[in-house]
N, C-alpha and C positions, 0 to 999 in steps of 0.2 A: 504494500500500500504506500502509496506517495504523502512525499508532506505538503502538509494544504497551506497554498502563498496568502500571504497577510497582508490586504491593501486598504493605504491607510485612506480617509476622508476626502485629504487632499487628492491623493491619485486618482480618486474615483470619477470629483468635480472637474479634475483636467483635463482626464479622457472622454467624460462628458463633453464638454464646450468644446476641444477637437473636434470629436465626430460632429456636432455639430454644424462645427467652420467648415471641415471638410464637405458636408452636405450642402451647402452654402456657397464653395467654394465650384463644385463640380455643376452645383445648378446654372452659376453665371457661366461657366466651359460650354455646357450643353447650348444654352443664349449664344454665345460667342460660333460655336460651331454652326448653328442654325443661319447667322449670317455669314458663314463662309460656306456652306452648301449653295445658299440663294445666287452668291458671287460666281460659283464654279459651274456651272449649268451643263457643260459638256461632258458625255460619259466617260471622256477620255481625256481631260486634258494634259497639255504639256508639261514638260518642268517647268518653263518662262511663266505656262499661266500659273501655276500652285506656285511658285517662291513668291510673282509678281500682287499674287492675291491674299496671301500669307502676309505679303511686308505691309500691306495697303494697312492687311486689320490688325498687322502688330499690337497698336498701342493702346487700341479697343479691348482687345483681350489684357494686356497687362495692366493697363489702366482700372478695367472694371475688378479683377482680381484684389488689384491695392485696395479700393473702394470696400470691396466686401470685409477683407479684412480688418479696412480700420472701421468701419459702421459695427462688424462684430465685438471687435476688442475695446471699443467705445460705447458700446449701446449705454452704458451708462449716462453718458453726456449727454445723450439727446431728449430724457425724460429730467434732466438736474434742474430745480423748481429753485435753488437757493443754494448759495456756496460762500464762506467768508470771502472777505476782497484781502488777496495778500498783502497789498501796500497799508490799509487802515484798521483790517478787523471787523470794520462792519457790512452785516449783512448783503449781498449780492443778492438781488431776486431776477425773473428769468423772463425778457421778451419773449413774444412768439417764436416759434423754430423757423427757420432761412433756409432756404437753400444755396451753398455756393457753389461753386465751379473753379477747381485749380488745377489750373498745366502743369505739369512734373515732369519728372524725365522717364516715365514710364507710361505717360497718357495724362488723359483730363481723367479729375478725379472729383465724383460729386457727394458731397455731404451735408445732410441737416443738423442743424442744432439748435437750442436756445441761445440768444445773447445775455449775459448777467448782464447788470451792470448797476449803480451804486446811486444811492437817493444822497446828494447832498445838501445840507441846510443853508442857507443863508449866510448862517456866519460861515461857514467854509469858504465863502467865495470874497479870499481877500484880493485877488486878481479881476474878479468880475466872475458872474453868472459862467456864463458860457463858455468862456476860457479857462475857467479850473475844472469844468464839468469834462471838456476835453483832455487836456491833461493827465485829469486823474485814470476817465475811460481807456485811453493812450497807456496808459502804465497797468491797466488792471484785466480788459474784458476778454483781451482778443487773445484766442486759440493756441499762445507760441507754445504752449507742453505738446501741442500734435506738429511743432514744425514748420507753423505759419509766421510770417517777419510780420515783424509791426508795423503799422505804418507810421511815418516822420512827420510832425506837427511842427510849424516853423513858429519861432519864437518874434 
């Protein structure tokens, strides 16, 4: 009789969310495939035509894979109702979810989220209203733990 493997909690939740991703991962292939059937029409075609129609949907296919990925490994961001603000401690509560669109070097990569972003009162604003409200948003709301640049607010 063999001895019986002992797996712990964690192992169990990670092989979980894998097969998952991987099911996730093979659905957007299947997508990806579906628009390179449509492209190839001929029962036979060339090598010129499969490399030429391969490079066309390269960055569809690795694009949409990054995609899946980070919307998997992030799903928590895009339901986050509230998050301290790192610069002040207070409270972040959560616009409606956006959709963006970013070029990479792998494809266009599209993702939803909430934007936080931070109530400030009056007396906060020793610069003016709208120029500390930017500022502060500039230093607090925007996405850079996934990799996104800030943008440059000119002084």
């Amino acid at each position: 009789m063999g001895a019986a493997e002992i797996i712990s909690f964690e192992e169990a939740r990670a092989r979980k969310q894998w097969d998952a991703l991987r099911r996730q991962l093979h659905a957007r292939f299947d997508q990806w495939l579906d628009g390179l059937e449509a492209q190839l029409q001929e029962p036979a075609p060339t090598l010129a035509q499969v490399t030429e129609t391969v490079w066309k949907l390269r960055q569809e296919l690795t694009g949409g894979l990054t995609q899946t990925i980070l919307t998997h490994t992030h799903a928590g961001e895009q339901s986050r109702k509230r998050a301290p603000c790192p610069q002040c401690d207070r409270l972040l509560t959560a616009r409606p979810a956006m959709t963006r669109s970013v070029e990479t070097l792998v494809g266009v990569v599209q993702f939803e989220r909430p934007y936080l972003v931070v109530s400030l009162s009056p007396a906060d604003n020793s610069v003016g209203p709208v120029w500390s409200r930017l500022r502060h948003i500039n230093r607090t709301v925007l996405p850079s733990h996934l990799g996104f640049p800030r943008p440059r607010l000119g002084r």
